[in-house]
C-alpha positions as CSV (number, residue, x, y, z in Angstrom):
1,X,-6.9,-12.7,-22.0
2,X,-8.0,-9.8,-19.3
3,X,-11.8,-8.9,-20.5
4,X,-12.9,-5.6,-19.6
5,X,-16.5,-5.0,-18.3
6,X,-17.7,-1.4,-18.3
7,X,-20.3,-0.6,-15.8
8,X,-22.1,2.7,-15.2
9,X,-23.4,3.3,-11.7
10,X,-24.9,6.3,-11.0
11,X,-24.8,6.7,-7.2
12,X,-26.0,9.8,-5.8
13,X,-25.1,9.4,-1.7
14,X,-22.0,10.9,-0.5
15,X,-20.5,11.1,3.1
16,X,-18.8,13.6,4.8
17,X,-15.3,12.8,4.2
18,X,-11.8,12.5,5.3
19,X,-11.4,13.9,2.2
20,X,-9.2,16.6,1.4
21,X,-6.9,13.8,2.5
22,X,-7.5,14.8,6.7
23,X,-7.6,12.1,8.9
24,X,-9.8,11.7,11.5
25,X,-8.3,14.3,14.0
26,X,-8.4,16.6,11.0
27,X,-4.4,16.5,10.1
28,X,-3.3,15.8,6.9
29,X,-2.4,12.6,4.7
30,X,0.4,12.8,2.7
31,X,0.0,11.6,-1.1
32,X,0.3,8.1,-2.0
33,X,-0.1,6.2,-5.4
34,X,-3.1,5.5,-5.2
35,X,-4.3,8.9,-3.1
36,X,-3.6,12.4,-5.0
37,X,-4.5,15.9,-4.5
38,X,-4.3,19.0,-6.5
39,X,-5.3,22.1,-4.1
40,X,-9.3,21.0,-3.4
41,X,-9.4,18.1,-5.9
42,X,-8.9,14.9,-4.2
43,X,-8.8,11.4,-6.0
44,X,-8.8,8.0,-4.6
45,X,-8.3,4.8,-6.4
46,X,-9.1,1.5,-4.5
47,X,-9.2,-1.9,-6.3
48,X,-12.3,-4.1,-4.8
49,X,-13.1,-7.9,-5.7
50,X,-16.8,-7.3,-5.3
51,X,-17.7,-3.9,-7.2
52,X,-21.7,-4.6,-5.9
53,X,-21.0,-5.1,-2.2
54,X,-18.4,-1.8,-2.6
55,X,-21.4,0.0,-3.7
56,X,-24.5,-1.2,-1.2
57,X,-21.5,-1.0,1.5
58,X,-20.9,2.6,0.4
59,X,-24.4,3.9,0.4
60,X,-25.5,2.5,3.5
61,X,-25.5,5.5,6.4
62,X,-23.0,6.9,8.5
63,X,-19.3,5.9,7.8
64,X,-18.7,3.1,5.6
65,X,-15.9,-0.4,6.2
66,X,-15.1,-0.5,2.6
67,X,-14.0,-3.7,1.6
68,X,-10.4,-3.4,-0.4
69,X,-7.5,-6.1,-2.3
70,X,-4.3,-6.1,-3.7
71,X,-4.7,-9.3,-5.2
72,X,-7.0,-11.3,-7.3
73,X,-7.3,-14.9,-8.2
74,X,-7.1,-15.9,-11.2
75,X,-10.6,-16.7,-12.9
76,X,-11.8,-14.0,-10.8
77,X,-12.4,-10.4,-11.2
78,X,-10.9,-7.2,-9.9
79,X,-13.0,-3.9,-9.9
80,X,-10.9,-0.5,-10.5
81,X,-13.5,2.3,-8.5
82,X,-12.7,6.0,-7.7
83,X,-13.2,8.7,-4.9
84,X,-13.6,12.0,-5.6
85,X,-13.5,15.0,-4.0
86,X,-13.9,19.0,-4.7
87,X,-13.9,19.0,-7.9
88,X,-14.9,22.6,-9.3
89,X,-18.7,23.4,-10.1
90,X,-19.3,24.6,-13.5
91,X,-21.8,27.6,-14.9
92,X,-24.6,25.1,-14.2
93,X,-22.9,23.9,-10.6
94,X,-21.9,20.7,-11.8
95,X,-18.7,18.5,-11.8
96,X,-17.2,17.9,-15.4
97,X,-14.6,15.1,-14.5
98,X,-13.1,12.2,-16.6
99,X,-10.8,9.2,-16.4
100,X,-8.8,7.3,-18.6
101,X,-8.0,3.7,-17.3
102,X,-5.1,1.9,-18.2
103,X,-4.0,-1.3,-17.3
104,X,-0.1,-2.3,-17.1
105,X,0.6,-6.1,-17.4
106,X,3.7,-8.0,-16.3
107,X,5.5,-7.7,-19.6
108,X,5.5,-3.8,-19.7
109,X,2.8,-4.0,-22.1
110,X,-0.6,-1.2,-21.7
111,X,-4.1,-1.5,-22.3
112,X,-6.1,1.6,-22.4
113,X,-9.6,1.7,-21.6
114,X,-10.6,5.2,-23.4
115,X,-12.3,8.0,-21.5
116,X,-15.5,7.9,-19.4
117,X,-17.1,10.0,-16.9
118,X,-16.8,10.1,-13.3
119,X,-19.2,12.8,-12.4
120,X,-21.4,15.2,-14.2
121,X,-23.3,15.6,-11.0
122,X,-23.9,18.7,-9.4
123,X,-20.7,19.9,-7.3
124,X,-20.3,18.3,-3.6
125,X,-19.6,20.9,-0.8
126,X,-16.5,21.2,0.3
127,X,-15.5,17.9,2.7
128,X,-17.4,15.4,1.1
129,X,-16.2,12.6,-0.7
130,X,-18.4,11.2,-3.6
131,X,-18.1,7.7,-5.4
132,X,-17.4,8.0,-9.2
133,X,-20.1,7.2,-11.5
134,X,-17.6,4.0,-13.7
135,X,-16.3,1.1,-12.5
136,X,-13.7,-0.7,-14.6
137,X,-14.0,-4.6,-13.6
138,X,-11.5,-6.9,-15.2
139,X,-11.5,-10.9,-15.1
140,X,-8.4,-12.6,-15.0
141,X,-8.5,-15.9,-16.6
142,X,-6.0,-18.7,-15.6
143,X,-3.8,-17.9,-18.7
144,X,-3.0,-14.6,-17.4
145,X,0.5,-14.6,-15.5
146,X,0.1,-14.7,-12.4
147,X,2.2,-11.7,-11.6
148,X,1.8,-8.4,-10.6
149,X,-0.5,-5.5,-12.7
150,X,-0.7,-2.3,-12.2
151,X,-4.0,0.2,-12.5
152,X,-3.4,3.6,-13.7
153,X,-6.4,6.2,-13.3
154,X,-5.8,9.5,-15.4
155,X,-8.3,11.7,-13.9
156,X,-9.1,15.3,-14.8
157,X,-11.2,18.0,-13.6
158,X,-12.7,19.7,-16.9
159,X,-13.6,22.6,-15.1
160,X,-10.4,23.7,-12.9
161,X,-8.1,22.3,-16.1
162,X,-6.2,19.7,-13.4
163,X,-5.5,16.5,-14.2
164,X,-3.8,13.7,-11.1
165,X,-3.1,10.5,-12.0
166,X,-3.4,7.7,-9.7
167,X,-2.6,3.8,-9.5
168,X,-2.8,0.4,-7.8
169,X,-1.1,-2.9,-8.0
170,X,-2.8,-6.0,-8.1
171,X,-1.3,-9.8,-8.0
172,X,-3.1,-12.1,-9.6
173,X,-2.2,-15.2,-7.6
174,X,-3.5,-19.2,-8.7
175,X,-6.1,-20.4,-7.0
176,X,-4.9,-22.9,-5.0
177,X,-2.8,-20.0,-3.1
């Protein structure tokens, strides 16, 4: 069975971004599945095998190589982690947004992982990109098929009433491969 391990990281660095969804000679990236925007609010979901590493890597100066999968071993784990960006300050300047994670095995079958916060901190100027306060890691055991799952991130912006939702595949492959 997939266990689910809540963890609460309350990261305060941010760097400037590419956010928005520019790229670095400042045109724009199209939407993906996994990369939404609605008007300033951008979110980002990226699937890591080391959630810890993702986070030192990430608050380290200057532009961070952020370490990514699309697959996972099974009797390993696979961390769910978001990037935000412009969400809309509040009467006390801060960001009110939540996600809902969702996990969709093989069979069709969902597992919801209820609501939790991704930022109640105060507002990022425009142009940064922050790192979302939750990180949903999963451990796939060797019972789980090893077959493809799929991440869904229901995000919403309390303050602006928008809500993206974003997701990522994962394979969970046996070891030996």
């Amino acid at each position: 069975m997939i266990r689910k391990i809540l963890l609460a990281a309350v990261l305060f660095f941010a760097f400037r971004a590419m956010a928005g969804w520019i790229d670095g000679s400042g045109g724009p990236v199209p939407d993906s599945a996994a990369r939404k925007s609605s008007g300033e609010f951008g979110v980002h979901l990226v699937l890591t095998g080391d959630a810890k590493v993702f986070r030192e890597t990430w608050n380290r100066p200057g532009t961070p190589s952020l370490r990514t999968t699309k697959t996972v071993k099974r009797g390993e784990s696979v961390s769910a982690i978001l990037l935000f960006a412009g969400c809309k300050p509040g009467n006390d300047g801060r960001c009110h947004v939540d996600v809902k994670y969702r996990l969709i095995s093989p069979d069709g079958s969902s597992q919801d992982f209820g609501s939790t916060p991704v930022s109640r901190r105060t507002a990022p100027k425009p142009g940064i990109m922050e790192l979302g306060d939750t990180v949903v890691t999963l451990e796939f055991t060797r019972e789980d098929p090893a077959e493809r799952y799929l991440f869904v991130a229901t995000v919403t912006d309390h303050n602006s009433n928008k809500t993206i939702e974003v997701s990522a595949q994962v394979t969970a492959m046996d070891s030996s491969v």
